[in-house]
N, C-alpha and C positions, 0 to 999 in steps of 0.2 A: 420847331419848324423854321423860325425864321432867324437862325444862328448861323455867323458864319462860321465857312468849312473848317478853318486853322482856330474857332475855340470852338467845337464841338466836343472835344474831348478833355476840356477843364468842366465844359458843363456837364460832362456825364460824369468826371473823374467826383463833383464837387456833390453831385447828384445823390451818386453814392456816397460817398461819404456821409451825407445829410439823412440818407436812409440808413444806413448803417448806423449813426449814434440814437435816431430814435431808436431802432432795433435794440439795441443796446438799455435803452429808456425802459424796455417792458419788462427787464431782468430785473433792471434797477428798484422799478415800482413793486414787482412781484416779491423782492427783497422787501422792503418799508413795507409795505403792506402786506404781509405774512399769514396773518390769521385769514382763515376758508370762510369768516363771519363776516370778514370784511372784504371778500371778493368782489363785492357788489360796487363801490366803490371803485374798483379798476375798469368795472364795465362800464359807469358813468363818464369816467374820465375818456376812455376809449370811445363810447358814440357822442360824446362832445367833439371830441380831437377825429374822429373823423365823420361829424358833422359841420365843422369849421370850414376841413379841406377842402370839402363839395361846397359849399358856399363862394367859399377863394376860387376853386375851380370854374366853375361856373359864373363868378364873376367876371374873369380873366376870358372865359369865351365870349360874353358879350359886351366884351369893351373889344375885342379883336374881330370879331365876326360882326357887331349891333345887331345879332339875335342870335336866339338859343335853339331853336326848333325851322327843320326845314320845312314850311308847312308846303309849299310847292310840291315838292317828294312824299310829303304824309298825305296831300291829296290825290298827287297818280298811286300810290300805292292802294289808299282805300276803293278808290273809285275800278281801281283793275282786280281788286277781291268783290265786289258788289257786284262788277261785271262776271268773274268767272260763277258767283253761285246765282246769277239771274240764269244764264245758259247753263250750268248745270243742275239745276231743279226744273228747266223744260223737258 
């Protein structure tokens, strides 16, 4: 969002890239870790590694935003469904 125009596409070129080698990462594992007994293990490592990136993620939103939830927007939103089933159960 807040990149400029003339490095928008090192950040996307490098982006990729970055996706691209994990990608690469899951052959790698699924290589080393072989055996179907030990699958279970790639699943651990996989909701760690991306329980990590929601964490980073979500840290990165509220150091940029100083909050995570719009609660302003989650109150018109509940209070205009509360309103539509009060006038639709009259």
């Amino acid at each position: 969002d807040h990149v400029a125009e003339s490095d928008r596409c090192v950040v996307g070129g490098v982006q990729n890239s970055i996706q691209s080698f994990l990608d690469l990462m899951t052959y790698v594992m699924g290589l080393i870790i072989s055996n179907p007994q030990d699958f279970w293990k790639l699943t651990v490592i996989s909701f760690v590694l991306v329980s990590m990136a929601a964490g980073l993620y979500t840290l990165h939103v509220y150091k940029l935003r100083k909050h995570l939830i719009h609660l302003e927007k989650l109150n018109s939103y509940w209070f205009s469904l509360v309103n539509i089933n009060r006038f639709s159960n009259s």
